[in-house]
C-alpha beads as a LAMMPS data file, in Angstrom:
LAMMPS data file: protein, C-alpha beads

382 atoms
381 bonds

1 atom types
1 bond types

-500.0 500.0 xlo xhi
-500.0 500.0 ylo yhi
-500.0 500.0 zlo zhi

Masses

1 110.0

Atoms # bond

1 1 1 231.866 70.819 118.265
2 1 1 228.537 71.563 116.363
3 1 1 227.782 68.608 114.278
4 1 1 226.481 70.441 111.017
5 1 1 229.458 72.177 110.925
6 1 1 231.315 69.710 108.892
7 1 1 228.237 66.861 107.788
8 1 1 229.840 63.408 107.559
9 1 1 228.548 60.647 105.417
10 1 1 228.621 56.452 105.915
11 1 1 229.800 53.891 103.680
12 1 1 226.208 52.797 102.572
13 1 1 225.217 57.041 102.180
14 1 1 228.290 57.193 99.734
15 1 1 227.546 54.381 97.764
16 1 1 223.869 55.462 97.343
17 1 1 225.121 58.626 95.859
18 1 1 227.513 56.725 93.755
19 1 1 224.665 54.478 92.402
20 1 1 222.376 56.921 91.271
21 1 1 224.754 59.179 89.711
22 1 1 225.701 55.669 87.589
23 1 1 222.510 55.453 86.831
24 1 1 222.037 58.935 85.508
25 1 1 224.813 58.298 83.002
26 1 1 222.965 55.158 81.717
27 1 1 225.579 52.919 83.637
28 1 1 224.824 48.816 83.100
29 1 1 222.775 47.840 86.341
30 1 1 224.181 44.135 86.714
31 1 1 227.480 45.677 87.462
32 1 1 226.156 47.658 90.550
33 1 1 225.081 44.466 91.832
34 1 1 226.117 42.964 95.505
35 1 1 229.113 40.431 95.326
36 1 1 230.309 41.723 91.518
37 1 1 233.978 42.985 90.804
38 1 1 233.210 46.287 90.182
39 1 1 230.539 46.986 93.565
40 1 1 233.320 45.057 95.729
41 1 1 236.186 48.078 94.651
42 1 1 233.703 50.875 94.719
43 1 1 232.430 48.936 98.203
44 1 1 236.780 49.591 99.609
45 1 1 237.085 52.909 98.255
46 1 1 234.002 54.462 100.038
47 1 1 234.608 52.773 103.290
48 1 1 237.974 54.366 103.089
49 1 1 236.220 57.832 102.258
50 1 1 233.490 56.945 105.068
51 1 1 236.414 57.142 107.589
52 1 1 238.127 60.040 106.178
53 1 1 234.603 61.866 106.933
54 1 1 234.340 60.785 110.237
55 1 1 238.281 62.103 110.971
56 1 1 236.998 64.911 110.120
57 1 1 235.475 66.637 112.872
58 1 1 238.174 65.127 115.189
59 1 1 240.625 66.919 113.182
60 1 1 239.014 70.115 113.259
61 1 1 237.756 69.805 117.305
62 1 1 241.694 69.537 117.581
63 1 1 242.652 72.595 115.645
64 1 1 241.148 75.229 118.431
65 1 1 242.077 75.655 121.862
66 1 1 238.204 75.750 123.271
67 1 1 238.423 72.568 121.778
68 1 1 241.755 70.877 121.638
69 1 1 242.660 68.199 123.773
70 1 1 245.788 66.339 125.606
71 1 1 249.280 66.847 122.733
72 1 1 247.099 68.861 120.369
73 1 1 245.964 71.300 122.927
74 1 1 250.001 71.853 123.558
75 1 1 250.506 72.567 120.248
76 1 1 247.063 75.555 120.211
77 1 1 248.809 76.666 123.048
78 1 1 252.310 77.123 121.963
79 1 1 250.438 79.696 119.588
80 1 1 249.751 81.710 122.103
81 1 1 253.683 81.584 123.972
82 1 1 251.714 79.298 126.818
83 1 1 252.951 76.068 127.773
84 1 1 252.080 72.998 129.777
85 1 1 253.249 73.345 133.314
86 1 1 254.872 70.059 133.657
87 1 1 255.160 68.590 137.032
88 1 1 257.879 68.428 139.388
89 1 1 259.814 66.773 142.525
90 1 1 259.163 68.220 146.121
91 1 1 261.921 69.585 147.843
92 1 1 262.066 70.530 151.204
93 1 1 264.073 70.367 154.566
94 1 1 264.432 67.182 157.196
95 1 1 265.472 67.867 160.687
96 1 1 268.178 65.861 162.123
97 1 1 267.916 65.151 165.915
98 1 1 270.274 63.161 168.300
99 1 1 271.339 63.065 171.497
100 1 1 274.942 61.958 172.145
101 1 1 276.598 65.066 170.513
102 1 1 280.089 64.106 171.053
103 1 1 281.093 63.050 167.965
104 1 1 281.400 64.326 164.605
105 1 1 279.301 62.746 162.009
106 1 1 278.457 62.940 158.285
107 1 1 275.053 62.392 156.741
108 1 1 275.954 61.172 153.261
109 1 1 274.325 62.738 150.139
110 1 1 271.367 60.042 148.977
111 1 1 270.612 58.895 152.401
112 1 1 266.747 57.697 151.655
113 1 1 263.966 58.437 154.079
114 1 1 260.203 57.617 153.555
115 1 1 257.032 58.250 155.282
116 1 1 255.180 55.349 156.738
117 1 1 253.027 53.378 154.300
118 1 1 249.283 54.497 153.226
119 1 1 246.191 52.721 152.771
120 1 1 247.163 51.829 149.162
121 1 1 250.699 50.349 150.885
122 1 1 252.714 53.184 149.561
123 1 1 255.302 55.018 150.949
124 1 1 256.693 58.013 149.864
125 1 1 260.441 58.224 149.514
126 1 1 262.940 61.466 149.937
127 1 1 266.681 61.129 149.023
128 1 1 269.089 63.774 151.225
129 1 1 270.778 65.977 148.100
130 1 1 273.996 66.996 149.685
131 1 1 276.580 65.654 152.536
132 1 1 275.123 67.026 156.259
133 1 1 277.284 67.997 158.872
134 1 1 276.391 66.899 162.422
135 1 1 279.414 68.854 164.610
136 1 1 280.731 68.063 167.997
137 1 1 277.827 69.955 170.218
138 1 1 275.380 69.901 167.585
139 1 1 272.626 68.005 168.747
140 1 1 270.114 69.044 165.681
141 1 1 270.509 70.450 162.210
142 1 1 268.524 70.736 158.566
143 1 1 269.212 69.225 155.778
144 1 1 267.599 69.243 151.937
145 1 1 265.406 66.610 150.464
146 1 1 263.735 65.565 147.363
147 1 1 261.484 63.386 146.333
148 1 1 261.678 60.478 144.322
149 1 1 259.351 60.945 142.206
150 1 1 257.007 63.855 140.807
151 1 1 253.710 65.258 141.901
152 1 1 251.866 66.741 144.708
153 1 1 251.805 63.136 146.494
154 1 1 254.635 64.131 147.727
155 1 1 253.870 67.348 149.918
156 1 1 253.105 65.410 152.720
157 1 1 251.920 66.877 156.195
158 1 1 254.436 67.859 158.450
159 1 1 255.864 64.994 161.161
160 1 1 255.167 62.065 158.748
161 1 1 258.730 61.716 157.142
162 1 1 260.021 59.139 159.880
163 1 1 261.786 56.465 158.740
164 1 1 265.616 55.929 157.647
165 1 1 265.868 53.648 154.979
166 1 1 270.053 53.958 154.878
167 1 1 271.468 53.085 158.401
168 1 1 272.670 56.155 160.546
169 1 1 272.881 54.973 163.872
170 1 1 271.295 56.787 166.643
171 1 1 270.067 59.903 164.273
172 1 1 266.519 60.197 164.353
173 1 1 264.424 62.544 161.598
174 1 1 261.424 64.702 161.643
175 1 1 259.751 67.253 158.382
176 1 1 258.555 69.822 160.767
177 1 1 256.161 72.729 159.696
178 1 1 256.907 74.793 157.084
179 1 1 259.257 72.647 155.668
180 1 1 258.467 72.549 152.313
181 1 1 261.262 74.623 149.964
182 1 1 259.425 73.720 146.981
183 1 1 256.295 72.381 146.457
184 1 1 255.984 69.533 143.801
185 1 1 253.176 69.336 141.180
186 1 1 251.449 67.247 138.731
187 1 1 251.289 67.766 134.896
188 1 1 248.831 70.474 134.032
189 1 1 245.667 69.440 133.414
190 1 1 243.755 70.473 129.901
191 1 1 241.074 72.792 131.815
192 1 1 243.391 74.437 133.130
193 1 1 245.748 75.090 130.318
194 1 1 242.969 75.982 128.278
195 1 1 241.997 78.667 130.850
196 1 1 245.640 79.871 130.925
197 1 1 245.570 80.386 127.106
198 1 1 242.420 82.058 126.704
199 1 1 243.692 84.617 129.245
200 1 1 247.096 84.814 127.688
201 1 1 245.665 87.867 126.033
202 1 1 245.261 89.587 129.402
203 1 1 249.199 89.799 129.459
204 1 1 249.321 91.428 125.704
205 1 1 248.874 94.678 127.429
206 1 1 250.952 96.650 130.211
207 1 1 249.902 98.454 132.958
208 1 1 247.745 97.161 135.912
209 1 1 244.858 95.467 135.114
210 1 1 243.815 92.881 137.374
211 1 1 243.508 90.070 135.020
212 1 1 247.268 91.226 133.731
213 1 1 248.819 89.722 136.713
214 1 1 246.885 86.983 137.623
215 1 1 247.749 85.431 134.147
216 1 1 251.218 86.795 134.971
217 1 1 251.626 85.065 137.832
218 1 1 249.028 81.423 137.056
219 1 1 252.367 80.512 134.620
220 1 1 254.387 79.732 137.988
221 1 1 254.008 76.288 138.516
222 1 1 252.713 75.237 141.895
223 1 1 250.715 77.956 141.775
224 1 1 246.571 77.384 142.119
225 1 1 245.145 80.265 142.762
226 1 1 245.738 84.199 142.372
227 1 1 243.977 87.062 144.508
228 1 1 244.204 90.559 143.267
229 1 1 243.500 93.216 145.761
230 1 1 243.849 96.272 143.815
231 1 1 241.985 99.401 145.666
232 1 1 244.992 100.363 147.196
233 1 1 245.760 98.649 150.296
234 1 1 249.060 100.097 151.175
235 1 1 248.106 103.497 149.820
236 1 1 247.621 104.814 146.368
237 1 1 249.313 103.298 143.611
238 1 1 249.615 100.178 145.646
239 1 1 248.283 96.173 144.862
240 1 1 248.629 93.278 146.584
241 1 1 249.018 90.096 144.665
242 1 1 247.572 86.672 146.742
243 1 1 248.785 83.772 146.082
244 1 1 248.363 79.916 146.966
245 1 1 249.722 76.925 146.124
246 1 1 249.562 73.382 145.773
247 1 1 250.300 73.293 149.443
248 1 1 247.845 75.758 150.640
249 1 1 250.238 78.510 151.651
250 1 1 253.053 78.877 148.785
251 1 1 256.579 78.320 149.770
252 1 1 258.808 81.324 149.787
253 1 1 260.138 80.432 146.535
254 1 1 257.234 80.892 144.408
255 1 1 256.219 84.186 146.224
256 1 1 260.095 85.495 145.255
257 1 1 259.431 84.419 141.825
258 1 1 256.323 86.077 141.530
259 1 1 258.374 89.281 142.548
260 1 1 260.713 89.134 140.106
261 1 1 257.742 88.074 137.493
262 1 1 256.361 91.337 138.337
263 1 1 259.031 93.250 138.535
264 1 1 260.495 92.309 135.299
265 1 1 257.028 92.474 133.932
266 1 1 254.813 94.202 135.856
267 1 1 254.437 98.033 135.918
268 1 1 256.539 100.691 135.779
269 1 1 254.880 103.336 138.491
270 1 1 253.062 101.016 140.938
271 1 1 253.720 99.249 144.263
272 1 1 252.986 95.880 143.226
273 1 1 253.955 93.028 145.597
274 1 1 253.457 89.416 145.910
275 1 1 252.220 87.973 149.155
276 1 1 251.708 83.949 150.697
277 1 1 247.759 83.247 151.422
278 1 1 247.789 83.666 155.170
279 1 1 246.383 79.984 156.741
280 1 1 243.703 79.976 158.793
281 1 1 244.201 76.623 160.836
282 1 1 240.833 73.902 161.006
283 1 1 240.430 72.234 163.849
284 1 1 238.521 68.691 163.185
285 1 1 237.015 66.427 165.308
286 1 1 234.573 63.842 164.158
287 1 1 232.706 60.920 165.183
288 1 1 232.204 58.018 162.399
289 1 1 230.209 54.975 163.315
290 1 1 230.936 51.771 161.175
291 1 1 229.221 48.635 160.670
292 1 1 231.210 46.027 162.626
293 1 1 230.303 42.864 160.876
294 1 1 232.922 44.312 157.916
295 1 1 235.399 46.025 159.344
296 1 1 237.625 46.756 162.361
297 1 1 237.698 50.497 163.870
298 1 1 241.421 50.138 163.266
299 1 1 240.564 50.222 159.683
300 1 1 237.930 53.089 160.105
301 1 1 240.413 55.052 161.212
302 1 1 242.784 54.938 159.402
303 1 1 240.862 55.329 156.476
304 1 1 238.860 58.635 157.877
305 1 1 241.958 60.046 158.610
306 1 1 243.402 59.151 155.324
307 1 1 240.385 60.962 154.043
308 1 1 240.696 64.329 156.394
309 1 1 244.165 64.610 154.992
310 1 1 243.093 64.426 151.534
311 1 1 240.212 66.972 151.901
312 1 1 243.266 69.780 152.944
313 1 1 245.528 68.780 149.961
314 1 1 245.084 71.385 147.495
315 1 1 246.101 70.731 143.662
316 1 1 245.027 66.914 143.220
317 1 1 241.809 67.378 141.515
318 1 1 242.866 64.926 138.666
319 1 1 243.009 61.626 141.157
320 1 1 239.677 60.806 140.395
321 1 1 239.550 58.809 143.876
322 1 1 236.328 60.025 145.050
323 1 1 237.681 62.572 147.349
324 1 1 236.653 65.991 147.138
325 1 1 238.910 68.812 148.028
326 1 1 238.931 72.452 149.289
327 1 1 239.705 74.908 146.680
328 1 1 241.572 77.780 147.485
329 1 1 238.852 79.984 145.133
330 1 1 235.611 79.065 147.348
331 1 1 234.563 79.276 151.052
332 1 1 235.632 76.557 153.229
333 1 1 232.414 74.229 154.057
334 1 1 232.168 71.606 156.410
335 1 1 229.779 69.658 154.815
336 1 1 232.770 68.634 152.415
337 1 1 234.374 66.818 155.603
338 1 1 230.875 65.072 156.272
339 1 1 230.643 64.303 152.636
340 1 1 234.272 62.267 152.318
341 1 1 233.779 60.907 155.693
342 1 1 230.492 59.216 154.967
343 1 1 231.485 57.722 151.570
344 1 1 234.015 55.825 153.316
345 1 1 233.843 52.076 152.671
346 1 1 231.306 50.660 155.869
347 1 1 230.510 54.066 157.243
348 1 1 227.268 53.625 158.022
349 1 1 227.223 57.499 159.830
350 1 1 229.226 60.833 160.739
351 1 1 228.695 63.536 163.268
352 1 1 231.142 65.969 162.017
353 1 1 231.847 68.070 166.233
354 1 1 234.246 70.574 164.737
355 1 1 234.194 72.897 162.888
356 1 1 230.765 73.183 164.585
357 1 1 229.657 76.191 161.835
358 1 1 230.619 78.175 159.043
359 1 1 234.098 79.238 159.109
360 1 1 235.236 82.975 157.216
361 1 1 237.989 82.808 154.896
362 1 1 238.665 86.019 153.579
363 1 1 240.194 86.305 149.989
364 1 1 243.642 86.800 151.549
365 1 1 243.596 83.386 153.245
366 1 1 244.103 80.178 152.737
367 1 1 242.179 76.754 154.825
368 1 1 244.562 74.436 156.518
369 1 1 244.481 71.617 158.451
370 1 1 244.768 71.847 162.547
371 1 1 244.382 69.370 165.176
372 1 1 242.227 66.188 163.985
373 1 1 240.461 63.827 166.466
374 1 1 238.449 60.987 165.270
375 1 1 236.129 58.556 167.589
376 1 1 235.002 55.599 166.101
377 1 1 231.774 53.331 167.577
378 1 1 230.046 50.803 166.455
379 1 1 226.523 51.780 164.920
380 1 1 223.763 50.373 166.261
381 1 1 221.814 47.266 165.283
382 1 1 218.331 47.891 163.489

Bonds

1 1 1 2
2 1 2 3
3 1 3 4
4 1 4 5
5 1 5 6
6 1 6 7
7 1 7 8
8 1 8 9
9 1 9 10
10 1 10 11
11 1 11 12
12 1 12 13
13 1 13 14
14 1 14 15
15 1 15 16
16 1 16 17
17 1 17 18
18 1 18 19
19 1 19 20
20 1 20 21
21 1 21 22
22 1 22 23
23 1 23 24
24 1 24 25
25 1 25 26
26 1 26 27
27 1 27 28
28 1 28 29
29 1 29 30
30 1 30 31
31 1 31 32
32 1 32 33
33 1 33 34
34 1 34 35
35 1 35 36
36 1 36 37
37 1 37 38
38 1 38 39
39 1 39 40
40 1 40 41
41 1 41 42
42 1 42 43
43 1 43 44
44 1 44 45
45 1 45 46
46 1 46 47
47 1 47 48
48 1 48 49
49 1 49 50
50 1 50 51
51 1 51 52
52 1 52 53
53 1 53 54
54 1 54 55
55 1 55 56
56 1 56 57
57 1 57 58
58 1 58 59
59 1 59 60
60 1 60 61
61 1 61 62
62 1 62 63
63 1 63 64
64 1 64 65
65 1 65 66
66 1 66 67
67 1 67 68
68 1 68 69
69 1 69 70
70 1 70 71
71 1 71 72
72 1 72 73
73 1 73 74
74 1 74 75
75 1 75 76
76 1 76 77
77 1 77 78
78 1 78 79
79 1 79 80
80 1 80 81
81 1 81 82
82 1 82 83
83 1 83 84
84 1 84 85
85 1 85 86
86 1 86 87
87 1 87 88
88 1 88 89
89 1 89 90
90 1 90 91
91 1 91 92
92 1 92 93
93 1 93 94
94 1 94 95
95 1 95 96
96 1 96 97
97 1 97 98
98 1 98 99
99 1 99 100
100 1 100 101
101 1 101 102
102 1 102 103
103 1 103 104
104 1 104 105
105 1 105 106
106 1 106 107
107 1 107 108
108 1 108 109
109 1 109 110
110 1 110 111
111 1 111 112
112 1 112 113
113 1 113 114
114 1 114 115
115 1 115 116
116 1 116 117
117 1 117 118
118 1 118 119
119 1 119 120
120 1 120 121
121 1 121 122
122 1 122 123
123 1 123 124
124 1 124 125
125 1 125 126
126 1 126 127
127 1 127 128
128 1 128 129
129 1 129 130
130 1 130 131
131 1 131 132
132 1 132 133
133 1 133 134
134 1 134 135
135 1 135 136
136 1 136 137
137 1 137 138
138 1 138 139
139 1 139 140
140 1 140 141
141 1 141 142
142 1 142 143
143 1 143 144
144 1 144 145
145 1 145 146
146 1 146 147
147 1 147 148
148 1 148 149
149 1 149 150
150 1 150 151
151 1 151 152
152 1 152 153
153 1 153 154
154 1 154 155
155 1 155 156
156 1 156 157
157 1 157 158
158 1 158 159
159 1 159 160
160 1 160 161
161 1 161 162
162 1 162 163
163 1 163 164
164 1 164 165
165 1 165 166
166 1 166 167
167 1 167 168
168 1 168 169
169 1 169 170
170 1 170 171
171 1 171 172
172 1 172 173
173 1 173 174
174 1 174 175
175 1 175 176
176 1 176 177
177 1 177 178
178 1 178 179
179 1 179 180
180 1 180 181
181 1 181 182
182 1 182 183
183 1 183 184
184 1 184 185
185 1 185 186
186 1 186 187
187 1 187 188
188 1 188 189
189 1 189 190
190 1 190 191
191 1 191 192
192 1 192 193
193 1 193 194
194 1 194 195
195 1 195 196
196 1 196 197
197 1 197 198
198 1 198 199
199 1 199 200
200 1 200 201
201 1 201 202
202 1 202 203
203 1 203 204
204 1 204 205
205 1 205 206
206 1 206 207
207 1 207 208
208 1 208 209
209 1 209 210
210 1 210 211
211 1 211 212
212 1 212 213
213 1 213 214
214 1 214 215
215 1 215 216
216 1 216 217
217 1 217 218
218 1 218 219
219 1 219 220
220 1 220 221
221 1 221 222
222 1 222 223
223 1 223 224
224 1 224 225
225 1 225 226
226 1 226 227
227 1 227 228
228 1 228 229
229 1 229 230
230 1 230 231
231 1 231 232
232 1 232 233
233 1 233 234
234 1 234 235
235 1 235 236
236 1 236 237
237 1 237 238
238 1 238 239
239 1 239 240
240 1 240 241
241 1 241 242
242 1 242 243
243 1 243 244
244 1 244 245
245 1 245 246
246 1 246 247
247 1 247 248
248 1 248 249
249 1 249 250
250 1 250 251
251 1 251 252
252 1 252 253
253 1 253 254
254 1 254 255
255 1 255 256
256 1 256 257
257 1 257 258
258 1 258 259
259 1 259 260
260 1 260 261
261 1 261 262
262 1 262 263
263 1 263 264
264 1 264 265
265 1 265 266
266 1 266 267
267 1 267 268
268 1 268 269
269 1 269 270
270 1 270 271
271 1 271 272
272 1 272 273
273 1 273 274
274 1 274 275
275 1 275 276
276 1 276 277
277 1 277 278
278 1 278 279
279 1 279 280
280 1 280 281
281 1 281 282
282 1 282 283
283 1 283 284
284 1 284 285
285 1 285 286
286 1 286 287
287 1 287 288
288 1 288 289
289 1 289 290
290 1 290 291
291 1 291 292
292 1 292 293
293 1 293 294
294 1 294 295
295 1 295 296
296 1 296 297
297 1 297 298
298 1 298 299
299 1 299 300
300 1 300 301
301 1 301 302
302 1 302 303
303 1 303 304
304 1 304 305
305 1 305 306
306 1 306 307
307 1 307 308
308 1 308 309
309 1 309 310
310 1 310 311
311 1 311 312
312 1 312 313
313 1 313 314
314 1 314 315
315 1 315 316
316 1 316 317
317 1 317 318
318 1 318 319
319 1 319 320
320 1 320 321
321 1 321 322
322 1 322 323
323 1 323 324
324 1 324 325
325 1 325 326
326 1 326 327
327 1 327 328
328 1 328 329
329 1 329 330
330 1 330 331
331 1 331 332
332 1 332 333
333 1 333 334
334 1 334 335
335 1 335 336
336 1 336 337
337 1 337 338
338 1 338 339
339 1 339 340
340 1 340 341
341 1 341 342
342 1 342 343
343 1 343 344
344 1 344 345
345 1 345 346
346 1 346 347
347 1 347 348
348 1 348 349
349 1 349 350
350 1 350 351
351 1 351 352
352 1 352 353
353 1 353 354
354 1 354 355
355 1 355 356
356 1 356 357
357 1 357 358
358 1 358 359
359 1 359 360
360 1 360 361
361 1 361 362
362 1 362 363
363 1 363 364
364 1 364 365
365 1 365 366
366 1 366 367
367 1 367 368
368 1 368 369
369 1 369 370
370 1 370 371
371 1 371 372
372 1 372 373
373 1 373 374
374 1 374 375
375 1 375 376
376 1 376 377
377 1 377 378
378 1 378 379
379 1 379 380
380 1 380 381
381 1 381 382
């Protein structure tokens, strides 16, 4: 906010004013002196008025969405029919496995799973949402999940929901790929509201402008990112809409609701449909040498791995942890990997084997994690 847009004055500014315009009306000088009655009221009343001018500006920074910030930026946005995307519980599907299938069994509704703990001691917890039958013969079936809790924490990789927390004897569990039914998301952030906002005129008019539906389809939550291929790739009078997600590749349940969006919105004479960001798989393999003297590789590990993870997990800029991840807008770069990898507490160096060179990610794809092998060695002594 420009400063001389709304000049502010202090307590001792205001009471110079106030002194000299006394003075002009022949006002007696021994009552304008420090420590009297009258200077100690006139001394309140203008440090009141000093902080009214200094509100000021706040007030006014608040009243525009460029601006606006945190509950007042929800209420610039509601102007324009946008609201916060608030954040939401994963839901997904758990495999049940077992091998003596002769017996009919129920998985109660609740049952609590959890992945195994992180580096912070945290484990994330999933509660079963309805009763699963396990017939005679049966030796695996699905059932759904959600989280505990909100946010994209909670979109873990597949294989690391493990543990039974309720007692089901001889059942095991596994979150195999593409399990995810919906992803779960943190609060919006204020950049990104704003950015919603100021397009929300893009969706004032109808037909098929680009910008149209990728404001259209931004107000899904999960969503991160929009692609809009529109020189017809299925013919004429055809677009494709990309999308990805918090998750990389969107669930199926955000790309159907971005059909309907665009159905019910979109236009009347084209071929527009909605498509997932196809995933183009990273293989990573990495060697990180640590100083022994403070650590244990166990630790180095554990914590690079932690960190490989992190770098794949789309839609958790707002951790503020130190870890920088891919966006689903921009090339894929391995220097990102060599980057998280070498901030690592005691990491003294990385050699970061594979990807071994720049890998092409067209506009219709999405990065996501492979295979990841990590070797850890001592550095050497200077």
């Amino acid at each position: 906010m420009d400063e001389d847009l709304i000049p502010t004055k202090t307590e001792d500014e205001l009471m110079e004013e106030a002194k000299q315009q006394l003075r002009d009306q022949q006002f007696p000088a021994r009552l304008l002196r420090k420590g009297g009655v009258f200077y100690t009221l006139l001394a309140l009343v203008f440090r009141a008025l000093a902080a009214l001018y200094g509100l000021l500006p706040v007030v006014v920074q608040q009243m525009f969405v460029h601006s606006a910030t945190g509950k007042w930026l929800d209420v610039a946005a509601r102007e324009y029919g946008v609201f916060r995307k608030q954040a939401t519980k994963t839901i997904g599907k758990i495999t049940f496995i077992r091998s003596d299938t002769s017996q009919h069994f129920i998985i109660p509704a609740g049952t609590i799973f959890s992945t195994d703990p992180d580096l912070d001691g945290k484990e994330r917890r999933f509660y079963l949402k309805e009763n699963v039958v396990l017939p005679v013969g049966s030796a695996e079936v699905e059932g759904l999940i959600e989280a505990e809790d909100v946010g994209t924490a909670y979109n873990v990789v597949s294989g690391t929901i493990r543990n039974i927390l309720t007692f089901i004897p001889n059942v095991s569990i596994e979150n195999r790929d593409g399990w995810l039914v919906r992803e779960g998301t943190d609060e919006e952030t204020d950049v990104e509201l704003r950015a919603r906002t100021l397009n929300r005129w893009e969706q004032l008019s109808i037909g098929g402008i680009r910008d149209y539906y990728r404001s259209l389809v931004e107000s899904i939550n999960g969503v991160v990112a929009v692609h809009i291929e529109d020189n017809h790739p299925r013919g004429e009078g055809t677009a494709d809409i990309i999308i990805a997600s918090v998750a990389g590749v969107p669930s199926d349940s955000i790309v159907q609701e971005a059909q309907q969006l665009i159905e019910e919105k979109g236009s009347f004479i084209g071929d527009i449909r909605a498509f997932a960001a196809e995933p183009v798989k990273i293989d990573v393999q990495v060697a990180v040498y640590y100083d022994p003297e403070y650590t244990t590789p166990e630790e180095v590990e554990a914590e690079a791995s932690h960190r490989i993870r992190e770098t794949f997990r789309y839609g958790a800029t707002s951790l503020n942890d130190g870890i920088l991840r891919i966006d689903p807008r921009y090339p894929f770069d391995r220097s990102i990997l060599y980057s998280n990898l070498r901030n690592a507490p005691n990491v003294v160096r990385v050699d970061v084997l594979r990807p071994d060179g720049p890998i092409t990610i067209t506009r219709r794809q999405v990065a996501v994690l492979g295979s990841v092998e990590i070797e850890v060695r001592e550095a050497d002594r200077v």
